[in-house]
N, C-alpha and C positions, 0 to 999 in steps of 0.2 A: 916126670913123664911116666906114663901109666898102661899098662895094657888095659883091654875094655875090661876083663873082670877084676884086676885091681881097682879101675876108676869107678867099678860099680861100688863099691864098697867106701867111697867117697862122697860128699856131698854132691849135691845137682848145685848148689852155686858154685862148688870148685870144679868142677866136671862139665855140668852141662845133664840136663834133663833127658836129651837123647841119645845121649852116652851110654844112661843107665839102660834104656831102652834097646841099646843094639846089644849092649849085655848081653840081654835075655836072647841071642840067637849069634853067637862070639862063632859058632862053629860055619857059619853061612859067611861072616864077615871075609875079605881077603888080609892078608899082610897089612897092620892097622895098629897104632897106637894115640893115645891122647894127653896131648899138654894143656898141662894145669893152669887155668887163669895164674896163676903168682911168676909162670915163666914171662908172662906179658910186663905184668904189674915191674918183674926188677927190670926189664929190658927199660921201662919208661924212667926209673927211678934212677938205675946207672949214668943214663946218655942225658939228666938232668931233663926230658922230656917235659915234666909239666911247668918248671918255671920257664923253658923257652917258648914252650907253645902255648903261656898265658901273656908271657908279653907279648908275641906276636900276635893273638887276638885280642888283646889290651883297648884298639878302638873302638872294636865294636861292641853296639849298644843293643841288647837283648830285645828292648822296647821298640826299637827303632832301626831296623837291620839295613844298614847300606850293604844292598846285593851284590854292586862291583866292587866293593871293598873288599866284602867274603871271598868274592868267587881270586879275587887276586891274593890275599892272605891265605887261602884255600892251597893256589898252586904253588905256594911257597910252604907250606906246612907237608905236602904230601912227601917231596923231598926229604926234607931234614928229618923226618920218619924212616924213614926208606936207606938214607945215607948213614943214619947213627951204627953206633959201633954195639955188638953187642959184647960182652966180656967172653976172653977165653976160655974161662971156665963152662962159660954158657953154651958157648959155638961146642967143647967136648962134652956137653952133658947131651944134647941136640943129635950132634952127629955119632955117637955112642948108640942113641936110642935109634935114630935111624939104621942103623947095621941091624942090630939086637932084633928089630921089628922082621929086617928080612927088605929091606927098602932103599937100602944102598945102591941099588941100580934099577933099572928101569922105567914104565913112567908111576907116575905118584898124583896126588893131587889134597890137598887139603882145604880145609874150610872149618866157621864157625859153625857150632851144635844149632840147628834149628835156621838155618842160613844155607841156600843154595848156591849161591856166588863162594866158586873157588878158584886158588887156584894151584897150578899144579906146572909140570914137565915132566924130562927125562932124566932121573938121577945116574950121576956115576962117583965110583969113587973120585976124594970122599965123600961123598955128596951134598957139596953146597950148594948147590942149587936149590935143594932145600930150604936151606936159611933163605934164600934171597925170593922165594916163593913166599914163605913166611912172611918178610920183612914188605913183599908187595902186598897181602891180606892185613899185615895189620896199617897198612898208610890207606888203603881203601877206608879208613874212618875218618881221613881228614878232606876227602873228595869235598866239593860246595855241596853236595848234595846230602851228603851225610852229616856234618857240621847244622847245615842249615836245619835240618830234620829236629834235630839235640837242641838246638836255639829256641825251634818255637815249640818241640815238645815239655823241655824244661829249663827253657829260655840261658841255658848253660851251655860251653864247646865241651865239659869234663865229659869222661864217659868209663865205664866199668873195663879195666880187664877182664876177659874170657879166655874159655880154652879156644883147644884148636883142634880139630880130630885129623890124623894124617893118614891116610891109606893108599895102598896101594894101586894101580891100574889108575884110567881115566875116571872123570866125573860122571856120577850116576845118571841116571833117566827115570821119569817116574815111571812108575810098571804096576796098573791097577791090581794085576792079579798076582802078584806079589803081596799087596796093602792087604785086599783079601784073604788072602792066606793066612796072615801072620795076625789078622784083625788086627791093624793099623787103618788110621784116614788114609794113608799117603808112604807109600815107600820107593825108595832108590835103588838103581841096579845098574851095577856097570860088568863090564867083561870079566873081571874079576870076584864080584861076586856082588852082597848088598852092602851100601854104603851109605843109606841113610832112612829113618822113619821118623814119622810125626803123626 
């Protein structure tokens, strides 16, 4: 877990491309930090993620997608994502960084770099709600919709770990004179300040 200008100083596949990018403007940002795709990658590796969730998509055939099959394999997948345990160590490195950031209470909101779907609430101590905001962002990859997307993109359900960027206040709004500004395409802004470009 990373403040933006530590994770600037990190790869864009460990980080996220727009990570490095809010870098460049850390003092505009609100109460904000970012987790590293590998906090993902051991969440899956601990709770045995990929061999459960390659038996359970075991029938289907990449060639030949039976849809009601996905879409019921689908809503059995988002669960068991959602349900798994993350380790102790994981939930105090988590909740460590949420205090640290300043995000221990109030509301919050997170999402993937370069992805406007988040999600978010009102943390309090200690603030797991966090976790469980987390834990609902990363099962939104097992939706039919997103499964299916990965199938006919590259006919696979595998899919990469990513970061997660957490910030404080609600989820942004795009604000052209904002993008402007900062000569960005596209920038985000919420109450608490900017919380996203591309």
């Amino acid at each position: 877990m990373f403040t933006f200008a530590e994770a600037a100083t990190l790869s864009a596949a460990r980080v996220g491309q727009e990570t490095h990018l809010l870098a460049r403007f850390a003092a505009r940002l609100p109460a904000a930090f970012v987790l590293e795709a590998e906090f993902e990658e051991a969440f899956y590796r601990r709770a045995n993620l990929p061999e459960q969730l390659g038996k359970l998509f075991a029938p289907i055939n990449p060639r030949r997608i039976d849809e009601d099959l996905l879409e019921t394999l689908c809503a059995r997948a988002t669960p068991l994502v959602r349900t798994s345990a993350l380790m102790d160590d994981s939930v105090q490195l988590l909740l460590r960084a949420v205090k640290n950031a300043g995000l221990a209470s109030g509301e919050f909101h997170l999402r993937r770099p370069t992805e406007r779907r988040s999600e978010g609430g009102e943390a309090r101590p200690p603030s797991n709600e966090v976790l469980f905001a987390l834990k609902r962002l990363w099962a939104t990859d097992w939706t039919f919709e997103a499964v299916l997307a990965r199938l006919d993109g590259s006919s696979s359900i595998a899919l990469e770990a990513r970061p997660v960027l957490i910030f404080a206040g609600p989820a942004g709004r795009p604000d052209p004179a904002l993008a402007e500004e900062l000569g960005m395409f596209e920038a985000w802004r919420s109450a608490a300040g900017l919380v996203g470009l591309a």
